[in-house]
Every structure is written in C-alpha cells, then in structure tokens.
C-alpha positions, 0 to 999 in steps of 0.5 A: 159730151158724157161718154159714161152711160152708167145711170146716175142716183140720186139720193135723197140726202134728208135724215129718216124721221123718228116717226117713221124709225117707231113705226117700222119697228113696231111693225117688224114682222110686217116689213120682214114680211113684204121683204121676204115676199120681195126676195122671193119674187126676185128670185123668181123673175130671174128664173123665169127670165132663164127660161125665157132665153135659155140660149143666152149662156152670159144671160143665164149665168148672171140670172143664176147668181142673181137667183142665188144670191135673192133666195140666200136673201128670202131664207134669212129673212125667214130666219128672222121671221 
C-alpha cells in the first residue's frame, strides 16, 4: 500500500507549439491581463477564507502569506502592464 498521500502531477510532456508561442505574444497585453486579474483573485479568496475561519490561527497564517505573496504577484504584473 502507498503510504504517500501527496497528490501526484502529471505533465504533459509535449513541447509548446510555434503557433501558440506567436500568438501569445501578440497578445501580451491580453495575457498579462487575465494574469493580474488572476493574482488579484487569489489574493482575495485567501482573505475571504481568513474571514471565514478567523479562530483558525495556522489557517490564517498560511492564508496571510499566500495573500501576500499573490498581490506581490498582481503589482508586478501591473508593472509590466
């Protein structure tokens, strides 16, 4: 029996197309777009989950770094925006 309870990835081990490499970069704008909108989003399901279990005092250490660390991501995707 596997005693490791660490889910395993998998990745897809296929190399990124030309195509796609082209076509990202001429959209830029538009991916660093959905990226900050992500980081921001991040951050703000971590807060909301500190206000959810505000008498969990591991809970919320780990959620406050995670909220961090996500808007450290959203400001410098701004920058580059």
């Amino acid at each position: 029996m596997n005693t490791n309870t660490a889910p395993r990835i998998k990745f897809i081990k296929q190399p990124t197309s030309t195509a796609w490499l082209e076509q990202a970069l001429a959209n830029l704008d538009t991916i660093l777009l959905d990226h900050s909108h992500c980081e921001r989003k991040a951050a703000g399901v971590a807060l909301n989950l500190m206000f959810r279990y505000p008498s969990s005092t591991k809970l919320i250490r780990t959620l406050t770094a995670i909220a961090q660390e996500e808007l450290q991501h959203f400001e410098q995707v701004n920058q580059w925006l």
